[in-house]
N, C-alpha and C positions, 0 to 999 in steps of 0.2 A: 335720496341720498342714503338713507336708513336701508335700502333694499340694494344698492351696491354693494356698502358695507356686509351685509348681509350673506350675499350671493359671492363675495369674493372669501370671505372666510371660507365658507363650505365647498369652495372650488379648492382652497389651499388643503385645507383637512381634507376634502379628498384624492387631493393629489398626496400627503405626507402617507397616507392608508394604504394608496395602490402602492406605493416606492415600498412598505414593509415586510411585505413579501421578497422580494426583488432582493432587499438586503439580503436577507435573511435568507436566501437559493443561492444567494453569490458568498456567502461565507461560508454555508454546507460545502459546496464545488471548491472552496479552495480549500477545507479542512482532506476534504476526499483527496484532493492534489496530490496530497502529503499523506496518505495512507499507503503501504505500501505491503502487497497479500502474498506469502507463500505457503505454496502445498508442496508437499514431499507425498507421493505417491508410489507407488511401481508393487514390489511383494511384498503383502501384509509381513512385519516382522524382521525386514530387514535392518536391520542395523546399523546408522550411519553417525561422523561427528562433522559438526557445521563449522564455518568459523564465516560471521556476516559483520558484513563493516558499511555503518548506516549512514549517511551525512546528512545531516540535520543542521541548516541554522550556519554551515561553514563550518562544522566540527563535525570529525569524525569519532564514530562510536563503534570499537569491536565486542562483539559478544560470541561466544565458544561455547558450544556445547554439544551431549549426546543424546539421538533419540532413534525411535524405531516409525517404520515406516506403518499404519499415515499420522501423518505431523502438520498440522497449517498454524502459522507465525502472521502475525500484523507487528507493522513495525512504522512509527511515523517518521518520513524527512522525505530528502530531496530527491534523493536515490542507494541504491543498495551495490554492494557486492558479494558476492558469495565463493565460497569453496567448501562444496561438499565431499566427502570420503566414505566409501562404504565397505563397512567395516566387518560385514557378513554376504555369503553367498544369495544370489538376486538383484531383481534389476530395481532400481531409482529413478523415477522422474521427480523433475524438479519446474513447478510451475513458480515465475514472479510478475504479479500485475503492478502496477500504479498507472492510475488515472489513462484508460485504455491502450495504454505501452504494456505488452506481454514479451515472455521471452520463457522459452520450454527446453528441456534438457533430458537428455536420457544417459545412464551410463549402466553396464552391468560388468560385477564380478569384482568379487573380495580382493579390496588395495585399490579400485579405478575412482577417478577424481573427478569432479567436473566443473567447472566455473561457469557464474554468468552472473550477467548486471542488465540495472534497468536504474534509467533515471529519468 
């Protein structure tokens, strides 16, 4: 009896051990879910202004701003939008990953616009 007791304890504890891993891969994958990567690429120095609208949670979050080209943003939620404008002569790519969903953009020449989402 002492050696059931025994042998089933140490089968639970080792099943509670294997599962801690497992947790802990499945809440990495869903943290990653919810990361969301962009790079502005194209000619060093050009000059764009963003305006990204993030949805996080059932809210949406605009954020505005200006930068020069390269530029890579993380941003966490469910998905993204963007519209970029470039603001100086050169061309812009525009990469946005989440959770192996990609979506790539090019645009060239002072005043051209581009959009694009990923969710």
């Amino acid at each position: 009896m002492q050696h059931t007791t025994a042998w089933l304890k140490a089968v639970i504890g080792a099943s509670m051990l294997a599962a801690l891993p497992l947790s802990a891969e499945t809440t990495k994958e869903d943290a990653m879910g919810q990361q969301i990567q962009v790079e502005v690429s194209g000619t060093p120095g050009v000059a764009f202004s963003a305006e990204w609208r993030v949805t996080h949670n059932g809210d949406t979050q605009t954020y505005q701003e200006e930068g020069q080209v390269p530029a890579d943003y993380t941003f966490e939620g469910e998905g993204i939008q963007a519209s970029i404008k470039v603001l100086s002569e050169g061309q812009l790519d525009v990469t946005v990953q989440k959770s192996g969903n990609r979506s790539r953009s090019s645009t060239q020449g002072k005043g051209s616009t581009l959009n694009i989402a990923v969710r």
